[in-house]
N, CA, C and O of each residue as an XYZ file, in Angstrom:
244
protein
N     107.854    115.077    106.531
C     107.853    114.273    105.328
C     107.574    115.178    104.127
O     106.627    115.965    104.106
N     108.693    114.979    102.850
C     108.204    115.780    101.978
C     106.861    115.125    101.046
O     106.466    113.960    101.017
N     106.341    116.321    100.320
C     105.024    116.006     99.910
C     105.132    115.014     98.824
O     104.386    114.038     98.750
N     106.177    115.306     97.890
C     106.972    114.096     96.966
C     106.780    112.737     97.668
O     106.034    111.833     97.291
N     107.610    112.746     98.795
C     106.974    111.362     99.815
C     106.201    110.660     99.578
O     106.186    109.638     98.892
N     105.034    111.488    100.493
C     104.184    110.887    100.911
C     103.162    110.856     99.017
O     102.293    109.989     98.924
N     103.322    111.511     98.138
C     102.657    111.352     97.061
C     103.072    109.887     96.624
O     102.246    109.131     96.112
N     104.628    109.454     96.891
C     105.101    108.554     96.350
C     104.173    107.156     97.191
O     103.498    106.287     96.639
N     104.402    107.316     98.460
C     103.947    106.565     99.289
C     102.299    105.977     98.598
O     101.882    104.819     98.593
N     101.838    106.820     98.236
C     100.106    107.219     98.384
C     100.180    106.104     97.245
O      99.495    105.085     97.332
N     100.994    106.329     96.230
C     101.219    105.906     94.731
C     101.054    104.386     94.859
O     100.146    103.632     94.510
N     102.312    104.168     95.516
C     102.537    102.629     96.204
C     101.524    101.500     96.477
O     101.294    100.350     96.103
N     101.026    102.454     97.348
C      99.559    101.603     98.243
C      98.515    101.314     97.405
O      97.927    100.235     97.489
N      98.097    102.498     96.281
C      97.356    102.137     95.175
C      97.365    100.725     94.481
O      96.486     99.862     94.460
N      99.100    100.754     93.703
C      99.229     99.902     92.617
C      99.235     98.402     93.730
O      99.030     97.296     93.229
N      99.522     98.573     95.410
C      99.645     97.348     95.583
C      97.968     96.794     96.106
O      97.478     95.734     96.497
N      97.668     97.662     95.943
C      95.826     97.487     96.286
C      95.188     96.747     94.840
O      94.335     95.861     94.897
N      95.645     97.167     93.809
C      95.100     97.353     92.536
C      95.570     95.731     91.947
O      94.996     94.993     91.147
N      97.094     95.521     92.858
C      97.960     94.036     92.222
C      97.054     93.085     92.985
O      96.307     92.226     92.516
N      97.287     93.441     94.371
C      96.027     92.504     95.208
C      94.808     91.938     94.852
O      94.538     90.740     94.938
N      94.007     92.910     94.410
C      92.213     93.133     94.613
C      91.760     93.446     92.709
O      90.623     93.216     92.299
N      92.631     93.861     91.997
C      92.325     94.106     91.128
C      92.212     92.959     89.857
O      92.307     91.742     90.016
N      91.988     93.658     88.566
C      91.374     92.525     87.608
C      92.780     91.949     86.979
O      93.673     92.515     86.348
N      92.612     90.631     87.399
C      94.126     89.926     86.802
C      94.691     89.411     87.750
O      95.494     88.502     87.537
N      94.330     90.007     89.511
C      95.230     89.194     90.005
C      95.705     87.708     90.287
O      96.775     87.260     90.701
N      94.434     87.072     89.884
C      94.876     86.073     89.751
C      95.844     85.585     88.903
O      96.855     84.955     89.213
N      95.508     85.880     87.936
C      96.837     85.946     86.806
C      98.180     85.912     87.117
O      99.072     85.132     86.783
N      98.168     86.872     87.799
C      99.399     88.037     88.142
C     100.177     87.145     89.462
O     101.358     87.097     89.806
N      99.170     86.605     89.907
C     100.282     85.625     91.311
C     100.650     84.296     90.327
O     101.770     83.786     90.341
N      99.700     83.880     89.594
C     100.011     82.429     89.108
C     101.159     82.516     88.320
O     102.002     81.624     88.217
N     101.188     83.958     87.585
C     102.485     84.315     86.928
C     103.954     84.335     87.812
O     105.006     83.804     87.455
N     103.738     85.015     88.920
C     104.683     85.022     89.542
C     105.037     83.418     90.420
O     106.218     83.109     90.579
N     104.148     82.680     90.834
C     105.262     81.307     91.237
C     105.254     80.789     90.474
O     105.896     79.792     90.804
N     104.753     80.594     88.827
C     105.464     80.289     87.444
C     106.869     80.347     87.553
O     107.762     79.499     87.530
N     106.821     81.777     87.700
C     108.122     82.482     87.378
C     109.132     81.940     88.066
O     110.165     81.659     87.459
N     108.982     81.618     89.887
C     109.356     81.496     90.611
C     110.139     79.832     90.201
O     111.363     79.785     90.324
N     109.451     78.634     89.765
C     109.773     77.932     89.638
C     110.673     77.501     87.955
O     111.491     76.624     87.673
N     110.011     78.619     87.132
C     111.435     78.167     86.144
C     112.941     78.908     86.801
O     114.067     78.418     86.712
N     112.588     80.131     87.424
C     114.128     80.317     87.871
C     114.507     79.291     88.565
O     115.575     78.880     88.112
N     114.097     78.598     89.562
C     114.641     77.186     90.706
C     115.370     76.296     89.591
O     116.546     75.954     89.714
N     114.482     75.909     88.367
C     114.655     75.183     87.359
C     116.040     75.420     86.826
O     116.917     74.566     86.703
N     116.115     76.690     86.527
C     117.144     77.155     86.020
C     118.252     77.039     86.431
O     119.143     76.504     85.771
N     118.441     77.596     87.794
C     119.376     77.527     88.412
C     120.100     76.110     89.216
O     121.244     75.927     89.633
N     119.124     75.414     89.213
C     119.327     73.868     89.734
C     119.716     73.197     87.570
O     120.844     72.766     87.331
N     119.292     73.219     87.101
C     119.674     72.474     85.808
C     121.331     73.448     85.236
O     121.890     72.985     84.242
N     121.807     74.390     85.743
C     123.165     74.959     85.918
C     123.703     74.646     86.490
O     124.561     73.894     86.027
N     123.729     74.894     87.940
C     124.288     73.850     88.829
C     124.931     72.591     88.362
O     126.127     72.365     88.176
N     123.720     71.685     88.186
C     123.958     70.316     87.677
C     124.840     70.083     86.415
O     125.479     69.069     86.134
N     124.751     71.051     85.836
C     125.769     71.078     84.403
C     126.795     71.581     84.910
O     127.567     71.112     84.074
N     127.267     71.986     85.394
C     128.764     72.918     85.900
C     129.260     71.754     86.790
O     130.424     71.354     86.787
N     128.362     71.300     87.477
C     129.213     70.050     88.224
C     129.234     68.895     87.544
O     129.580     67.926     88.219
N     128.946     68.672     86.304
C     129.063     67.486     85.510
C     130.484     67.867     84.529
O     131.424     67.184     84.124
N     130.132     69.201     84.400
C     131.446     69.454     83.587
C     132.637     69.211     84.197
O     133.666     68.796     83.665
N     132.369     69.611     85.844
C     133.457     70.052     86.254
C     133.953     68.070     86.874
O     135.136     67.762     87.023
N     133.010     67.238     87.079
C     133.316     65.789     86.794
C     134.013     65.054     85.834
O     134.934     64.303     86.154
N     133.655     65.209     84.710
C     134.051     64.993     82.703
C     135.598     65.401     83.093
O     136.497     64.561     83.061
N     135.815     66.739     83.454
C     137.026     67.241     83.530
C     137.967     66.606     84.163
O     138.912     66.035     83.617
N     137.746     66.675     85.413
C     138.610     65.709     86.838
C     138.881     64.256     86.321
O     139.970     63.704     86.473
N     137.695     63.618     85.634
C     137.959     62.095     85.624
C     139.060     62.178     84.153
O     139.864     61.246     84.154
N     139.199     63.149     82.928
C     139.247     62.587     82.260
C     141.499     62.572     82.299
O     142.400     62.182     81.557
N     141.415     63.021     83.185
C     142.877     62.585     83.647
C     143.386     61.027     83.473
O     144.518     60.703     83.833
């Protein structure tokens, strides 16, 4: 293993020790299934518009 590697590796384990255990994480998860649920949001309120459009369209034959 080059030493770059395993420095990188070493790096890793830190910041995910630090995201875990450190000051904020709470924050930092509540942020992320925040996050998690405006994308769902997002992507379900697109959805729903693309198939309404694509309804409007078909019917207005």
């Amino acid at each position: 293993m080059d030493i770059k590697e395993e420095f990188d590796a070493r790096i890793q384990r830190l910041e995910s020790f630090i995201e875990d255990k450190g000051l904020g994480s709470k924050q930092l998860k509540k942020a992320k299934r925040i996050q998690k649920k405006v994308n769902a949001t997002i992507f379900l309120g697109g959805l729903i518009t693309v198939a309404g459009i694509a309804i409007w369209a078909l019917s207005k034959d």
